[in-house]
N, C-alpha and C positions, 0 to 999 in steps of 0.2 A: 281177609286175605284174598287177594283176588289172583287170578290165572291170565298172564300175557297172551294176549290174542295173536303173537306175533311169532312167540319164542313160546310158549307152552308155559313161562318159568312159575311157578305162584310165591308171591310176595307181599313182605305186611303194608308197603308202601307204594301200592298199586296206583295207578292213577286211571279215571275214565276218559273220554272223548265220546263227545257225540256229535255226528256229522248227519246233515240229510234226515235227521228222524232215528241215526241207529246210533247207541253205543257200544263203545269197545273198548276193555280193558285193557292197561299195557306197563309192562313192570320198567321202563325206561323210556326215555326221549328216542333214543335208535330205535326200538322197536315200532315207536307209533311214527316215526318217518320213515320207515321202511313202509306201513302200511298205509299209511297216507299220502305223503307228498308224490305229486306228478312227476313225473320223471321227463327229459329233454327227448323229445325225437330226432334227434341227433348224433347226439352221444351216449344216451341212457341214463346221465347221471341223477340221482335226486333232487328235485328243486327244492329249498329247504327256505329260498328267497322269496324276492319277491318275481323274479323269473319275469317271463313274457311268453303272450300270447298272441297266436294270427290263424283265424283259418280255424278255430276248434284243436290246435295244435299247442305246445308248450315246449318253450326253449328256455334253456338259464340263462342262456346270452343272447346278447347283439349278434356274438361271432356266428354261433350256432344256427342262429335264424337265416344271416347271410348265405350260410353253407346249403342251407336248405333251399335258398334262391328268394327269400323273403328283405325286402329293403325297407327303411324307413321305420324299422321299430324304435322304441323307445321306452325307459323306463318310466313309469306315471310319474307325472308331477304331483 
């Protein structure tokens, strides 16, 4: 039974992640997106997508990037 690194909770149905060399325990998907996924410097929300990046920076969107004054992104082909 493992202990959510996120939420505290301990659960028979734990699941790991290992990112970079470290792993982390977490008793749900919300939990390990709350500790993982990048969040928009924009609007703050979780990027859970495949998002976008410019500059060392990370947007969910086109829109968001625009508002930021960034042009021209686009989602990978």
């Amino acid at each position: 039974m493992g202990t959510c690194a996120t939420c505290g909770n301990r659960y028979d149905k734990s699941f790991d992640v290992t990112r970079d060399g470290k792993t982390l325990t977490f008793d749900s998907f919300e939990c390990a997106i709350q500790a993982l996924a990048p969040t928009c410097c924009v609007c703050s929300c979780r990027i859970i997508g495949h998002g976008l990046e410019a500059n060392g920076q990370y947007f969910c969107c086109d829109h968001c990037a625009e508002k930021h004054g960034i042009e021209g992104l686009r989602d990978r082909l």
